[in-house]
MARSEDREN-413167 format. One line per 2 residues: their letters; for each residue x, y, z of C-alpha. Coordinates in nm, 3 decimals. Layout:
! MARSEDREN-413167
a = X,Y,Z ~ ...
//
This chain:
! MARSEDREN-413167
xx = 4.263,6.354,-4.219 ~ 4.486,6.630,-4.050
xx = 4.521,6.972,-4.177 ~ 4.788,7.117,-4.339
xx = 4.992,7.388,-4.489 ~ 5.111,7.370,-4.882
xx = 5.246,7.579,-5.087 ~ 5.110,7.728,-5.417
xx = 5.272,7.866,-5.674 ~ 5.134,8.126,-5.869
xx = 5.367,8.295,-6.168 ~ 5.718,8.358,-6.010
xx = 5.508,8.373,-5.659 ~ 5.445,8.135,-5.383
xx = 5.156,8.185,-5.176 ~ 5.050,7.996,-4.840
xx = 4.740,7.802,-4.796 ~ 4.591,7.599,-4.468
xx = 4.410,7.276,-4.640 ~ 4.232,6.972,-4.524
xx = 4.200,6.681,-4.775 ~ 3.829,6.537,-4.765
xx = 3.715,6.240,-4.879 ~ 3.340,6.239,-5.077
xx = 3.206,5.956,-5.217 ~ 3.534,5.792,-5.300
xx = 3.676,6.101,-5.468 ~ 3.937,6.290,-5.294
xx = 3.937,6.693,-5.312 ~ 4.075,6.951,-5.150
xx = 3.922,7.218,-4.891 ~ 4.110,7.578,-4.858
xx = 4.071,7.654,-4.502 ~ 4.257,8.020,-4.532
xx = 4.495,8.174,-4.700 ~ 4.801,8.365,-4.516
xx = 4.962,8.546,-4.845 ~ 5.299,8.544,-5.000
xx = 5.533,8.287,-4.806 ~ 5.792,8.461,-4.540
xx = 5.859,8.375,-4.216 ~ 5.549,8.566,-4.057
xx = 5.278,8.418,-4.287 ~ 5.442,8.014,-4.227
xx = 5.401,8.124,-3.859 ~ 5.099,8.185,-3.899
xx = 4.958,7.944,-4.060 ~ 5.175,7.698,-3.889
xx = 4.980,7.797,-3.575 ~ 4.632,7.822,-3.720
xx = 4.684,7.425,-3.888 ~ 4.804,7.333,-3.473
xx = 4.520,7.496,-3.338 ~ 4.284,7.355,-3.619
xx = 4.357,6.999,-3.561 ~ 4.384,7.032,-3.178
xx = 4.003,7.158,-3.204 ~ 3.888,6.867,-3.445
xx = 4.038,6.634,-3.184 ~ 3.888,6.773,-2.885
xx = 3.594,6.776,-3.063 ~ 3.575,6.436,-3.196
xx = 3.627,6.309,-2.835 ~ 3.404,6.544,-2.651
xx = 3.096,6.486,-2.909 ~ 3.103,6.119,-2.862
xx = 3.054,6.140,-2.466 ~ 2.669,6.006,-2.380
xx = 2.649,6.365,-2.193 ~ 2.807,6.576,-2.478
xx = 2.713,6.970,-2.404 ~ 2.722,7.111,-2.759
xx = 2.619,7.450,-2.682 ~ 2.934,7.406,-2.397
xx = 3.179,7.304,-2.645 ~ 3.130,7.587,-2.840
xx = 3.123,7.827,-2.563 ~ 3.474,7.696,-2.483
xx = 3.624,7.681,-2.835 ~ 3.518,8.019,-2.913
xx = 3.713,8.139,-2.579 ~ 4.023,7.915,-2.619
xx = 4.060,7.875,-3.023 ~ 3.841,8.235,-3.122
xx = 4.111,8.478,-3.214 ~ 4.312,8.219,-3.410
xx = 4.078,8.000,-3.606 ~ 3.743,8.221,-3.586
xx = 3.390,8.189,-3.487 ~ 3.292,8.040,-3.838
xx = 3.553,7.766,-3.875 ~ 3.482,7.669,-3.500
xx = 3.154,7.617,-3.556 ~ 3.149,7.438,-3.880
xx = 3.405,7.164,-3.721 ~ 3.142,7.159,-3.405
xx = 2.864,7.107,-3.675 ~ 3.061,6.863,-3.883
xx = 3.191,6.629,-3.577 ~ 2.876,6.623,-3.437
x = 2.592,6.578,-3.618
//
């Protein structure tokens, strides 16, 4: 399932949150991918463009992992160049280890 941003509310307070929705073992739960702060303009932005680049990656990844002559080591060479400064080495390479193992 895609990524996405929602909005929590906290007090009189909403905050803004980058999720993906995972299914395990039949039971559906929730995984925070980052957290941008109070809501504005700025922070949706953000986030906006974090959840884009997220599920560009996860695509690109999904594709590129199922080739016969998959480079792994490649793949991450080129995320971390194109995708780095917005999504982060860590996040990048958990979707590379996720997609595929």
């Amino acid at each position: 399932m895609a990524a996405l941003v929602r909005t929590i509310t906290v007090g009189q307070k909403s905050y803004l949150q980058a999720v993906e929705y995972v299914n395990e073992g039949g039971r559906r739960s929730i995984k925070i991918l980052k957290s941008f702060g109070q809501d504005n303009l700025e922070n949706r932005l953000q986030a906006e463009q974090f959840i884009s680049n997220y599920n560009a990656l996860r695509s690109i990844v999904q594709r590129e992992a199922q080739q016969p002559n998959a480079n792994i080591e490649n793949l991450l060479k080129g995320a971390l160049v194109i995708f780095g400064i917005i999504l982060g080495a860590k996040i990048i390479s958990d979707i590379i280890d996720e997609l595929s193992s």
